[in-house]
PDB file of the backbone (N, CA, C, O) and the ligand in Angstrom, with CONECT records:
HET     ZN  A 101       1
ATOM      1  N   UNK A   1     170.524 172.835 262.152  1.00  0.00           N
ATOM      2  CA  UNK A   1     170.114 173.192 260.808  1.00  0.00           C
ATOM      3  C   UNK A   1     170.773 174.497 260.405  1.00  0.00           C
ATOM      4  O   UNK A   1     171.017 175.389 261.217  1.00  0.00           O
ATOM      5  N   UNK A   2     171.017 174.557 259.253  1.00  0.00           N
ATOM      6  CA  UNK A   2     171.960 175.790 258.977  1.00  0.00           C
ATOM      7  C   UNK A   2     170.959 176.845 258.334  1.00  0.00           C
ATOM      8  O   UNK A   2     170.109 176.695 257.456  1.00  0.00           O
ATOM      9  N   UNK A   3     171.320 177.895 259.020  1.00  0.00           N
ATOM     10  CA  UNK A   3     170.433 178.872 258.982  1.00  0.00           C
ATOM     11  C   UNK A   3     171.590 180.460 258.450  1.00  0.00           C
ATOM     12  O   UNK A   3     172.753 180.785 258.690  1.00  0.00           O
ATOM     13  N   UNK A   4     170.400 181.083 257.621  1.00  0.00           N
ATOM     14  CA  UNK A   4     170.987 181.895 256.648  1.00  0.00           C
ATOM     15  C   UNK A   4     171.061 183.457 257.431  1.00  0.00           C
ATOM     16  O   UNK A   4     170.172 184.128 257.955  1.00  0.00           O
ATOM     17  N   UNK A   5     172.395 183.681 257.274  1.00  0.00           N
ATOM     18  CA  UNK A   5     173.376 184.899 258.094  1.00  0.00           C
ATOM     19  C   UNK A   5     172.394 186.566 257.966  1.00  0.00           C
ATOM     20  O   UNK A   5     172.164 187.466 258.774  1.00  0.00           O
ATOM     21  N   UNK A   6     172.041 186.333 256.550  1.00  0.00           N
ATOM     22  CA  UNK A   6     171.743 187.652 256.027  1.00  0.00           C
ATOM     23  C   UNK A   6     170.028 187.346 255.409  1.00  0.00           C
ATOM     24  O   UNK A   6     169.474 186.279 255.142  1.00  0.00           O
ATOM     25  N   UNK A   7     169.541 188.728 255.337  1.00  0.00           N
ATOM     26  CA  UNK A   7     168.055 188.726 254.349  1.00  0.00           C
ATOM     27  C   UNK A   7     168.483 188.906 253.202  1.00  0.00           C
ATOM     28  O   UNK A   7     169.080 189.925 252.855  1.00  0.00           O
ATOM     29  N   UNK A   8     168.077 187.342 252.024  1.00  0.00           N
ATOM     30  CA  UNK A   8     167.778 187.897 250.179  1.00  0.00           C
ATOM     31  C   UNK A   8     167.267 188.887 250.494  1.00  0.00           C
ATOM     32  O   UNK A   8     166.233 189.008 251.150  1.00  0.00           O
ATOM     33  N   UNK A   9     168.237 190.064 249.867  1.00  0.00           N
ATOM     34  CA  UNK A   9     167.420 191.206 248.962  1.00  0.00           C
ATOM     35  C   UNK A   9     166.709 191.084 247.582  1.00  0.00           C
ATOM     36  O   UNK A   9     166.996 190.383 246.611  1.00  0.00           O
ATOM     37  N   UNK A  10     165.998 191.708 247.721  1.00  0.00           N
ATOM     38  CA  UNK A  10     165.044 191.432 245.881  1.00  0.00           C
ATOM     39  C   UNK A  10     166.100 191.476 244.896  1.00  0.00           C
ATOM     40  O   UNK A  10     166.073 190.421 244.264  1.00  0.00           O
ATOM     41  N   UNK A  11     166.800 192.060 244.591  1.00  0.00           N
ATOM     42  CA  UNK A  11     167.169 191.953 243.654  1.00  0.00           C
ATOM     43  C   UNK A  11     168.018 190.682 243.340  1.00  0.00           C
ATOM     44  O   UNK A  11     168.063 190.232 242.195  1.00  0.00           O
ATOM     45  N   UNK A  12     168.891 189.941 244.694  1.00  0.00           N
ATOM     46  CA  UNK A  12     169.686 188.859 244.278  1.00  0.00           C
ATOM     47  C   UNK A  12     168.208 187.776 243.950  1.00  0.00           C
ATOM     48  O   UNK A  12     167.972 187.208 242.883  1.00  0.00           O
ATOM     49  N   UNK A  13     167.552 187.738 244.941  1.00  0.00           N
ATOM     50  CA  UNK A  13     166.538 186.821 244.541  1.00  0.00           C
ATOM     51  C   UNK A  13     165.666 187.082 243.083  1.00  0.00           C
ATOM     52  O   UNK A  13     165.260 186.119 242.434  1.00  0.00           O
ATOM     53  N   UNK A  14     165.525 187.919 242.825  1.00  0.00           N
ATOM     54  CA  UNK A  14     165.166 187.858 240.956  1.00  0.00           C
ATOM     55  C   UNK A  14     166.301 187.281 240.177  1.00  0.00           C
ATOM     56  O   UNK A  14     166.252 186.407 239.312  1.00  0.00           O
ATOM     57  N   UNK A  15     167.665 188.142 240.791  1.00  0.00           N
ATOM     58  CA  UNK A  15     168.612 187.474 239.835  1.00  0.00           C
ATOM     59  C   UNK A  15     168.366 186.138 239.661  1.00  0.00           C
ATOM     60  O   UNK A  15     167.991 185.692 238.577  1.00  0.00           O
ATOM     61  N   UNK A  16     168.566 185.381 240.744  1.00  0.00           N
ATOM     62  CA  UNK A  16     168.153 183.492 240.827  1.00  0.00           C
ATOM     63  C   UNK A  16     167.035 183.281 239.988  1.00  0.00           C
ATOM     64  O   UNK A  16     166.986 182.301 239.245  1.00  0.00           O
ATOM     65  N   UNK A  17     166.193 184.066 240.042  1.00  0.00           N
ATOM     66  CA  UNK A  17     164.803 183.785 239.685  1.00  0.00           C
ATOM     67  C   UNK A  17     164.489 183.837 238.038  1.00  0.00           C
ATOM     68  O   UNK A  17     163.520 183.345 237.460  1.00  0.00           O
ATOM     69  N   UNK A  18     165.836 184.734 237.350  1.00  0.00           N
ATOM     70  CA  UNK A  18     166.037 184.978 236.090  1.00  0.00           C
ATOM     71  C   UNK A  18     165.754 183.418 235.320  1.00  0.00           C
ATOM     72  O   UNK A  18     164.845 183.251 234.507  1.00  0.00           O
ATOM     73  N   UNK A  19     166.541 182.533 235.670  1.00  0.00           N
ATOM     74  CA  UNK A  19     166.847 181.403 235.289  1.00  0.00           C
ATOM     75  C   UNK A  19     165.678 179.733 235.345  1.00  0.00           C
ATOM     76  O   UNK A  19     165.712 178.558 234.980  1.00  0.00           O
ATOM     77  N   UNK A  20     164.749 180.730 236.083  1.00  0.00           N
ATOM     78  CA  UNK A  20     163.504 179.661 236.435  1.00  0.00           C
ATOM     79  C   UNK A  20     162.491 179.441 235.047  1.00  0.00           C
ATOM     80  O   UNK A  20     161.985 178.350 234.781  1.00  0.00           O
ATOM     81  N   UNK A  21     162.300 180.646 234.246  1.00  0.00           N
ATOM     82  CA  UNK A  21     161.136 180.517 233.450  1.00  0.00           C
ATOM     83  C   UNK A  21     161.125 178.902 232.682  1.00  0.00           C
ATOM     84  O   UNK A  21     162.033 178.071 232.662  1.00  0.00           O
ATOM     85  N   UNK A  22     159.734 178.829 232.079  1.00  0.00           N
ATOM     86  CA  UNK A  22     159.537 177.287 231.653  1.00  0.00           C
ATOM     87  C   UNK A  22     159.916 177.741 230.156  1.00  0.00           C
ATOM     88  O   UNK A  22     159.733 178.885 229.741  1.00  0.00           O
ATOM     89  N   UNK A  23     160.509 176.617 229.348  1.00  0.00           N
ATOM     90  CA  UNK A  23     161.024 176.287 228.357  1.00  0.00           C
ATOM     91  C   UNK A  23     159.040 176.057 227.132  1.00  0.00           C
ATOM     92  O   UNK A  23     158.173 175.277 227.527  1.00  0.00           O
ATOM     93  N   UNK A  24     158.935 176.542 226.385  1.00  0.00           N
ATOM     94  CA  UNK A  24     158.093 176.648 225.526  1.00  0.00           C
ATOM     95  C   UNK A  24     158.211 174.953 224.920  1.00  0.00           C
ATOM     96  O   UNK A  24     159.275 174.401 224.639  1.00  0.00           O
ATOM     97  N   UNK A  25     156.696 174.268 224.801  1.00  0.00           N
ATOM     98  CA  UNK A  25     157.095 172.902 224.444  1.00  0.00           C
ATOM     99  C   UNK A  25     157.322 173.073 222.998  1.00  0.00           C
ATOM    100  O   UNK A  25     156.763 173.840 222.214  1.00  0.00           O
ATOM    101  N   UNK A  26     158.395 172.075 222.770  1.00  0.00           N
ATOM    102  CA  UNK A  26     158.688 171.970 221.135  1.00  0.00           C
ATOM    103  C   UNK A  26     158.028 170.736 220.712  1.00  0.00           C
ATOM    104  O   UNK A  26     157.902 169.837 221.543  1.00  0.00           O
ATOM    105  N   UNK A  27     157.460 170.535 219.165  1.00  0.00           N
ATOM    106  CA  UNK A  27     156.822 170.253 218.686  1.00  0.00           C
ATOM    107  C   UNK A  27     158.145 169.572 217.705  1.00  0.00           C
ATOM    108  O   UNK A  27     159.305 169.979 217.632  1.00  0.00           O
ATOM    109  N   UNK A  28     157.430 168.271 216.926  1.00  0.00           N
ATOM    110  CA  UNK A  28     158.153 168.131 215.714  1.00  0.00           C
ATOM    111  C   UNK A  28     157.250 167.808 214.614  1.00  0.00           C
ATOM    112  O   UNK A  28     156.032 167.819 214.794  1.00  0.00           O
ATOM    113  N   UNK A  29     157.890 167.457 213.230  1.00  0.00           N
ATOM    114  CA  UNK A  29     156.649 167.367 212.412  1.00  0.00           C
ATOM    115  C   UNK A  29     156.359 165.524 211.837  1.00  0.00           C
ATOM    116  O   UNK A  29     157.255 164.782 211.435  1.00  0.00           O
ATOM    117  N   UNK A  30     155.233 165.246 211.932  1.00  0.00           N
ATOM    118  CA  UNK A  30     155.507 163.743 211.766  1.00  0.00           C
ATOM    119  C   UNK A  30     155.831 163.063 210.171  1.00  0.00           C
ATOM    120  O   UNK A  30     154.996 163.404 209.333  1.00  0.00           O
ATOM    121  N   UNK A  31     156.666 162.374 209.791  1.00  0.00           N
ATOM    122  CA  UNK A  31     157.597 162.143 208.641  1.00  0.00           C
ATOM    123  C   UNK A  31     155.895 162.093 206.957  1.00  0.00           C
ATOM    124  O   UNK A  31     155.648 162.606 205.865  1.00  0.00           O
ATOM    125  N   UNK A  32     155.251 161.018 208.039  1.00  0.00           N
ATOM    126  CA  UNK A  32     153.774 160.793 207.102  1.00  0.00           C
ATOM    127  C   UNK A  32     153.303 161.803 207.096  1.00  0.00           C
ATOM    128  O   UNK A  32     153.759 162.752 206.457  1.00  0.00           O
ATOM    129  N   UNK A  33     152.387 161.838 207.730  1.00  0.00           N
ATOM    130  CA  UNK A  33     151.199 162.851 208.079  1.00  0.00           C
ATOM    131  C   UNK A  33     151.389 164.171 208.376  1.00  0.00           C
ATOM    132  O   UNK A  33     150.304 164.739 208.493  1.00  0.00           O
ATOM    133  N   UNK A  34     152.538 165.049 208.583  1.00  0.00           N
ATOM    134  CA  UNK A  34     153.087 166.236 208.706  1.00  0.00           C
ATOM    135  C   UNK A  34     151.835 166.984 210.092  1.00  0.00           C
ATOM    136  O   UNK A  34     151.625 168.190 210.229  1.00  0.00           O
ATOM    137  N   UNK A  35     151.320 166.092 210.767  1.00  0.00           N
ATOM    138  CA  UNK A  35     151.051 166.650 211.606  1.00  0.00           C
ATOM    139  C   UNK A  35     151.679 166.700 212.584  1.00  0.00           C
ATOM    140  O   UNK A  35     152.578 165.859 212.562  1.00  0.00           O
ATOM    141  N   UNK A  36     151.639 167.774 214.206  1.00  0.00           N
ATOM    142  CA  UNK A  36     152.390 168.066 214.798  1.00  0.00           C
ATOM    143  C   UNK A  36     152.941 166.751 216.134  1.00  0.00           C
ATOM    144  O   UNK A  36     152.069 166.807 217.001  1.00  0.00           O
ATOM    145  N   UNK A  37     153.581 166.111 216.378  1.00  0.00           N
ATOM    146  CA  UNK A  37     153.922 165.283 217.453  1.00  0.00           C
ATOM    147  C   UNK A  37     154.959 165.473 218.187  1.00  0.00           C
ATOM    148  O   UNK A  37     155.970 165.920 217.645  1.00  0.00           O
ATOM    149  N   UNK A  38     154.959 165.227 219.379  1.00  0.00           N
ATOM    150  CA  UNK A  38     155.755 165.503 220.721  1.00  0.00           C
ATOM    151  C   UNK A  38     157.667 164.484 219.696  1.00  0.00           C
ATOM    152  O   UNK A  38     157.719 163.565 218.878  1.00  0.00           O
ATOM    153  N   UNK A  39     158.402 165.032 220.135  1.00  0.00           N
ATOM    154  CA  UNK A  39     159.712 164.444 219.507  1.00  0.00           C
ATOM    155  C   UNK A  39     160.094 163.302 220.565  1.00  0.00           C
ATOM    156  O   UNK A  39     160.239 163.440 221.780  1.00  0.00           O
ATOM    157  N   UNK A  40     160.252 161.825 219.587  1.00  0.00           N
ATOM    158  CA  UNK A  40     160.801 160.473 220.167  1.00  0.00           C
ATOM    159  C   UNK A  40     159.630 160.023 220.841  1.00  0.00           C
ATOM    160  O   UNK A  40     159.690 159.392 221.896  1.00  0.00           O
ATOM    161  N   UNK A  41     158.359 160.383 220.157  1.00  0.00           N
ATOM    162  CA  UNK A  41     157.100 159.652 220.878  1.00  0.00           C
ATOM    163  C   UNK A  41     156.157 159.332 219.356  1.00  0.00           C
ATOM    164  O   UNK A  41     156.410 160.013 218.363  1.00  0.00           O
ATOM    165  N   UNK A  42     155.272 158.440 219.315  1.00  0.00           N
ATOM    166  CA  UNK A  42     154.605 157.826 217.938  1.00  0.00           C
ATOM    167  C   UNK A  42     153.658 158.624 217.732  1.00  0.00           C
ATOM    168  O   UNK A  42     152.858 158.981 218.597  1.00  0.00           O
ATOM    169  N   UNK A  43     153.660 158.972 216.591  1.00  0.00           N
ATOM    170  CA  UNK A  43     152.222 159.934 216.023  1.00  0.00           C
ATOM    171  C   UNK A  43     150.925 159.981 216.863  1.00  0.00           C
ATOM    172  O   UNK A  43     150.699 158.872 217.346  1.00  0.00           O
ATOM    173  N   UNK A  44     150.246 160.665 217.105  1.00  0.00           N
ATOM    174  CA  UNK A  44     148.896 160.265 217.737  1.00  0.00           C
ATOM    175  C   UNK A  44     147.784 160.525 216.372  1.00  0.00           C
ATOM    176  O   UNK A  44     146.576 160.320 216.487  1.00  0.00           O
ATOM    177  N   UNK A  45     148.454 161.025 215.043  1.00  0.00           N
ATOM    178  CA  UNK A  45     147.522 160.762 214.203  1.00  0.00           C
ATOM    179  C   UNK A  45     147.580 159.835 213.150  1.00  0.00           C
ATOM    180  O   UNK A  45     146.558 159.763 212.469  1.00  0.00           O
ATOM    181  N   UNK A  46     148.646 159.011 212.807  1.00  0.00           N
ATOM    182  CA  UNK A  46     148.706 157.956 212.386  1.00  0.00           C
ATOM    183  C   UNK A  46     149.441 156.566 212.604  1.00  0.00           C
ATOM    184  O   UNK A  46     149.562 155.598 211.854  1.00  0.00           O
ATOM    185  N   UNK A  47     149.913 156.819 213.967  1.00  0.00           N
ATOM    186  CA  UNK A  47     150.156 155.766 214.654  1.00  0.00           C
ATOM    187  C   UNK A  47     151.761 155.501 214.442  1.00  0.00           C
ATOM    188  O   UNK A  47     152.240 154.840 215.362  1.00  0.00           O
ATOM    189  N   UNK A  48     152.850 155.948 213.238  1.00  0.00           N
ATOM    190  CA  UNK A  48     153.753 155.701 213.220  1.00  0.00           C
ATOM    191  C   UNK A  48     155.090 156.498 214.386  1.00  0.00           C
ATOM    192  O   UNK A  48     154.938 157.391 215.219  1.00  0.00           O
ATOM    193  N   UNK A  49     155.922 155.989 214.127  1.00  0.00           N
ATOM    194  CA  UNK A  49     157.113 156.365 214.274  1.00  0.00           C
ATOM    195  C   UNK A  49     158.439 155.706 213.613  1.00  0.00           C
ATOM    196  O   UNK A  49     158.657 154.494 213.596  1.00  0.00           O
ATOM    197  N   UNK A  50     159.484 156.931 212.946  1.00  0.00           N
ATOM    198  CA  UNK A  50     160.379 156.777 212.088  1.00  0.00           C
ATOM    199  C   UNK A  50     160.179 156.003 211.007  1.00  0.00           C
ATOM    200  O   UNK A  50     161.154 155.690 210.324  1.00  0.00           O
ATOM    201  N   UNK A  51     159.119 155.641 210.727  1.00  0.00           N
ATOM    202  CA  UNK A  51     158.315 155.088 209.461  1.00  0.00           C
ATOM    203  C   UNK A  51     157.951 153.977 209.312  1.00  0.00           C
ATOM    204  O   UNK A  51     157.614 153.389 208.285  1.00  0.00           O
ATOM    205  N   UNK A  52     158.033 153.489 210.840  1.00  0.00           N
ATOM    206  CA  UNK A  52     157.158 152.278 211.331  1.00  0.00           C
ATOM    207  C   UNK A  52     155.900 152.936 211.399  1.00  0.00           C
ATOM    208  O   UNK A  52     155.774 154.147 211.579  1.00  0.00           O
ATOM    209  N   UNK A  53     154.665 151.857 211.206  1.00  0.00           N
ATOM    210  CA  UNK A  53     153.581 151.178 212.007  1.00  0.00           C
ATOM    211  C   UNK A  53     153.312 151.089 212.962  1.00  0.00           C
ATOM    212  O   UNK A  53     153.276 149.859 212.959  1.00  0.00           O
ATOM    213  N   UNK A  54     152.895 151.493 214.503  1.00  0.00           N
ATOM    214  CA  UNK A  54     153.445 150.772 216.096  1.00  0.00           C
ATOM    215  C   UNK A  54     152.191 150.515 216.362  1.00  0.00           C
ATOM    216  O   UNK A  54     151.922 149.391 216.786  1.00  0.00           O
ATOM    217  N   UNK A  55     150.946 151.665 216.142  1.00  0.00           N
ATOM    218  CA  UNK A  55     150.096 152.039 216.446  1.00  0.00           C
ATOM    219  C   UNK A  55     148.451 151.587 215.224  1.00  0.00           C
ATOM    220  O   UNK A  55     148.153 152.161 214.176  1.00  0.00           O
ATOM    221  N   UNK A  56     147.861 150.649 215.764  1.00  0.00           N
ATOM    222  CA  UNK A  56     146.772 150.780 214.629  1.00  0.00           C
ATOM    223  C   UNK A  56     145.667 151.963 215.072  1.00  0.00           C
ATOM    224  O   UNK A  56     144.868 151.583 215.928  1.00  0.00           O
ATOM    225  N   UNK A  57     145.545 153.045 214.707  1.00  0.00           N
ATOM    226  CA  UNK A  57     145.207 154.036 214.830  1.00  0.00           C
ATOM    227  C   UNK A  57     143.466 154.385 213.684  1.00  0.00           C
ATOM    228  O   UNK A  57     143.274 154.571 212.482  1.00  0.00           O
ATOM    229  N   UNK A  58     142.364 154.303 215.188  1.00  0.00           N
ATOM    230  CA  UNK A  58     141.478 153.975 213.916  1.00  0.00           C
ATOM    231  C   UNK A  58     140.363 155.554 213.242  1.00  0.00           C
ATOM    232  O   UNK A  58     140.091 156.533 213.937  1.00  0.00           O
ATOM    233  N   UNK A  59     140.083 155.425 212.310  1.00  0.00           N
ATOM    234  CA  UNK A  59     139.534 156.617 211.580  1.00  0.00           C
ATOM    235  C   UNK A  59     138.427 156.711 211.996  1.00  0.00           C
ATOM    236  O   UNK A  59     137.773 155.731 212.355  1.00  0.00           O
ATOM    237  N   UNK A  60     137.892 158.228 212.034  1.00  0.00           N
ATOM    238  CA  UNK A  60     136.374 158.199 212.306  1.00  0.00           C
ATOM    239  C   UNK A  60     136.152 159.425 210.904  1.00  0.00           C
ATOM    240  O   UNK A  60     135.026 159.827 210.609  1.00  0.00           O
TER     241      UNK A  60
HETATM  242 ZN    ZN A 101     151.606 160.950 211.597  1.00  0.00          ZN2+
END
């Protein structure tokens, strides 16, 4: 098994570590209902996508 010559020092290992943070989820707006939905997935408040129908989505 290959085993490492030298000790990461902190600082190279933050450097690496620069590049890890998580990406903030993006949101899009839905074409009907202008409420907020995940992008390339069907409304969860009125059931469409791209201005289809997919979903019968019922009211309370
Ligand atoms: Zn909608």
């Amino acid at each position: 098994m290959a085993v490492p010559k030298r000790k990461t020092n902190q600082a190279r290992k933050l450097k690496r570590r620069a590049h890890d943070a998580l990406a903030p989820i993006r949101y899009s707006k839905c074409t009907r209902c202008n409420s907020l939905t995940l992008p390339h997935s069907i409304c969860d408040n009125c059931g469409t996508y791209r201005g289809r129908t997919l979903l019968a989505v019922e009211d309370f």
